[in-house]
C-alpha positions in Angstrom: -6.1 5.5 14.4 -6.9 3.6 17.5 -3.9 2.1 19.6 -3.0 -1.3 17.6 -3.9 0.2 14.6 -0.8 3.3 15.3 1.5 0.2 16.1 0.9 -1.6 12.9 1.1 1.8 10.8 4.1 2.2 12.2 5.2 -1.1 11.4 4.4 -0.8 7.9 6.3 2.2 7.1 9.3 1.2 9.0 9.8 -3.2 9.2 10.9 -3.0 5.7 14.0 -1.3 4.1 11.9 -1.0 1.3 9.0 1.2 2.6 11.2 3.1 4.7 13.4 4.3 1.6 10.3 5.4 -0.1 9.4 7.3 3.0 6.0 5.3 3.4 4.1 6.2 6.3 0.2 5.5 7.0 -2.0 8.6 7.3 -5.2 6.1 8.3 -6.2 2.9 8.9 -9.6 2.0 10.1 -12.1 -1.0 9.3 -10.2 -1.8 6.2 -9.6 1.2 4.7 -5.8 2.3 4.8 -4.6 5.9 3.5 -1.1 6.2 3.0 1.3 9.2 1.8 4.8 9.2 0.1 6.4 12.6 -0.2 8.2 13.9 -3.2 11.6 13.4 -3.2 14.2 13.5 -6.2 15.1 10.3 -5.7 12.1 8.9 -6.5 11.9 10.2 -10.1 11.4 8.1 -13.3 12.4 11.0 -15.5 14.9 13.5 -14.3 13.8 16.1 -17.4 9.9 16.0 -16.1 10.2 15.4 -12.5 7.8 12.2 -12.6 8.2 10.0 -9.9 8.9 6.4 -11.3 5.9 3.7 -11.9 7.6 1.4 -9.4 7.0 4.1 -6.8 2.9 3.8 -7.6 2.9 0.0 -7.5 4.8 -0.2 -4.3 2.5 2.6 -2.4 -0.5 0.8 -3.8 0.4 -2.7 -3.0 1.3 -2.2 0.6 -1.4 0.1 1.5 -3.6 -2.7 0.5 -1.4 -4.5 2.5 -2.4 -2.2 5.3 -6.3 -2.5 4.4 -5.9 -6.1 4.8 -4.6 -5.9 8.3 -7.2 -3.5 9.5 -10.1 -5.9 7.9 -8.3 -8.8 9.9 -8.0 -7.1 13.2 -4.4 -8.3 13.9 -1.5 -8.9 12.5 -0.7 -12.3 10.6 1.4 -12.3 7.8 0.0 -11.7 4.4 1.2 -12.1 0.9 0.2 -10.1 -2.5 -1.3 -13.1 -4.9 -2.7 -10.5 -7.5 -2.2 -7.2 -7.8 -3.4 -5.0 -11.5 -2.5 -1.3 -11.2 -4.2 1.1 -13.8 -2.1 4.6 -14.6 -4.3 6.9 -15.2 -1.6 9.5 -15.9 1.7 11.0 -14.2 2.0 11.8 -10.9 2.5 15.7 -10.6 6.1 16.7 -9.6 6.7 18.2 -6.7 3.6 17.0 -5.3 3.2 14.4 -2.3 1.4 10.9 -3.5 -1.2 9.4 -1.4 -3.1 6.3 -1.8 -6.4 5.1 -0.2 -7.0 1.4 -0.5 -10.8 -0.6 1.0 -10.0 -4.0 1.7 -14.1 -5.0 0.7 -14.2 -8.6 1.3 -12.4 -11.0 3.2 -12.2 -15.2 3.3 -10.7 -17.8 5.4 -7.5 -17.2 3.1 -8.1 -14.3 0.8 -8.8 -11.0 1.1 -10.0 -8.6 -1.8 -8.7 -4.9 -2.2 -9.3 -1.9 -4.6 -8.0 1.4 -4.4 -6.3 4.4 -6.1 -3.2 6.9 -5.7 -3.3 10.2 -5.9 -1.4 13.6 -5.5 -4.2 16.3 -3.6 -7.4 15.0 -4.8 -8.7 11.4 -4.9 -11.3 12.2 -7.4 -8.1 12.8 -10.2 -6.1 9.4 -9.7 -3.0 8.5 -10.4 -3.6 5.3 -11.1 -6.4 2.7 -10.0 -6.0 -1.1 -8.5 -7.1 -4.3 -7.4 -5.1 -6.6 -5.4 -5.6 -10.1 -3.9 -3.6 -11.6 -0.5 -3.0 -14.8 0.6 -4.1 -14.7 4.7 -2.3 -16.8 7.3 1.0 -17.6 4.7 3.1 -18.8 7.5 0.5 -21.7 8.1 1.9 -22.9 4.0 5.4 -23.0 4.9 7.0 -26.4 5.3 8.3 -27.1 8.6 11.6 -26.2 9.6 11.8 -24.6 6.4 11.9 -20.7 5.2 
């Protein structure tokens, strides 16, 4: 990762409460393509008596490593919001085992950018599950002024 992109990957696994519960952290980011890793952890786990980590954990890795893609594709940071995300499961996530996504933001607009991607435990060719995700570019230039 070259210099601004460390600071953002940083950023991403850390600025939110949320991310930094899940342990997020960003393997890669480069030219719109993000990589991104959550390690096992037991509190994670949809179902105690299989070790599964929990759907929500999937949807949130996908939709802010497309997040990250986005950011890359842009070049700096401007805030971003998800305006479509679908997520595919493909099957469980393998206990034990560390989950990883790799998102391509493919093609950008004035105010939209377009995503897909995939999580996956070791090997990206056995998914997880599969997605495709639009954001909203430039949100803070649609809030009112003065307002939140």
């Amino acid at each position: 990762m070259g210099a601004l992109d460390g600071i953002i990957g940083k950023l991403f696994g850390s600025i939110s409460p949320h991310t930094r519960s899940l342990g997020f952290e960003v393997v890669s980011m480069k030219d719109g393509v993000a990589v991104a890793k959550i390690p096992y952890s037991a509190e994670l786990v949809g179902d105690p008596l299989s070790g599964v980590l929990h759907g929500g954990v999937v949807t949130s890795m996908l939709d802010t490593t497309g997040g990250v893609a986005v950011i890359s594709a842009v070049g700096l940071p401007t805030p971003i919001a998800t305006l479509d995300l679908r997520i595919d499961y493909l099957r469980p996530s393998k206990p034990g085992e560390d989950l990883f996504a790799r998102v391509e933001c493919y093609k950008k607009t004035h105010n939209v950018a377009f995503t897909r991607g995939v999580a996956y435990n070791g090997d990206e060719a056995d998914p997880v599950a599969s997605m495709a995700a639009t954001y909203m570019l430039r949100t803070q230039a649609f809030r009112a002024p003065g307002g939140g």
